[in-house]
N, C-alpha and C positions, 0 to 999 in steps of 0.2 A: 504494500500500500504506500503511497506517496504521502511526505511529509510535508509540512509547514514550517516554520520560525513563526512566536510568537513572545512578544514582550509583558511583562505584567508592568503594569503601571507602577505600583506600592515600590515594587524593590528593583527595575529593571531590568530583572532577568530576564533572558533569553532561555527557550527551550523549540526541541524541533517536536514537533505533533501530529501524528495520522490527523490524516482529514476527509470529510466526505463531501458532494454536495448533493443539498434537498432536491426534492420534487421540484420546489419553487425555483429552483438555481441558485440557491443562495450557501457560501462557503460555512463549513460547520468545523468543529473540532471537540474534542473533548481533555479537559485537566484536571486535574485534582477535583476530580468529582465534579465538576461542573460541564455543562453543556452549553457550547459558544455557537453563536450564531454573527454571520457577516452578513449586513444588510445594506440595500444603497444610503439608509438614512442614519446608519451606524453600527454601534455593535450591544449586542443583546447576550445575557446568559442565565441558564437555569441551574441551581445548586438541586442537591439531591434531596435535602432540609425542604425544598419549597417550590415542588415538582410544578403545581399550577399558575405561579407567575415569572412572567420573563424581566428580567431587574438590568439594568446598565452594565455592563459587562467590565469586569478588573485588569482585561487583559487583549492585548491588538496584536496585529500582524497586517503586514503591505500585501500580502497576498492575492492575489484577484482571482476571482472565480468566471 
């Protein structure tokens, strides 16, 4: 499976991440338990804690899908 690069905001780290993309075409990935989504209006992610809402996301990547 193909990788990503991805930065968290908080600490700056870099990590490389499997990625997939949706149905809708939109780049997804998964971290520490979280579920990222790349969208044209930004970036979204779902923790495992709080499956039914999508919250601003901790973490980016230049990626394009």
């Amino acid at each position: 499976m193909s990788r990503i690069e991805i930065k968290e905001d908080k600490t700056e780290t870099t990590h490389l991440v499997e990625y997939w993309i949706s149905a809708k075409g939109n780049l997804c990935w998964k971290h520490n338990n979280k579920v990222y989504v790349k969208l044209q209006s930004g970036y979204i992610m779902m923790t495992q804690e709080n499956l039914s809402n999508w919250i601003p996301a901790d973490a980016h990547t230049k990626a394009k899908a």
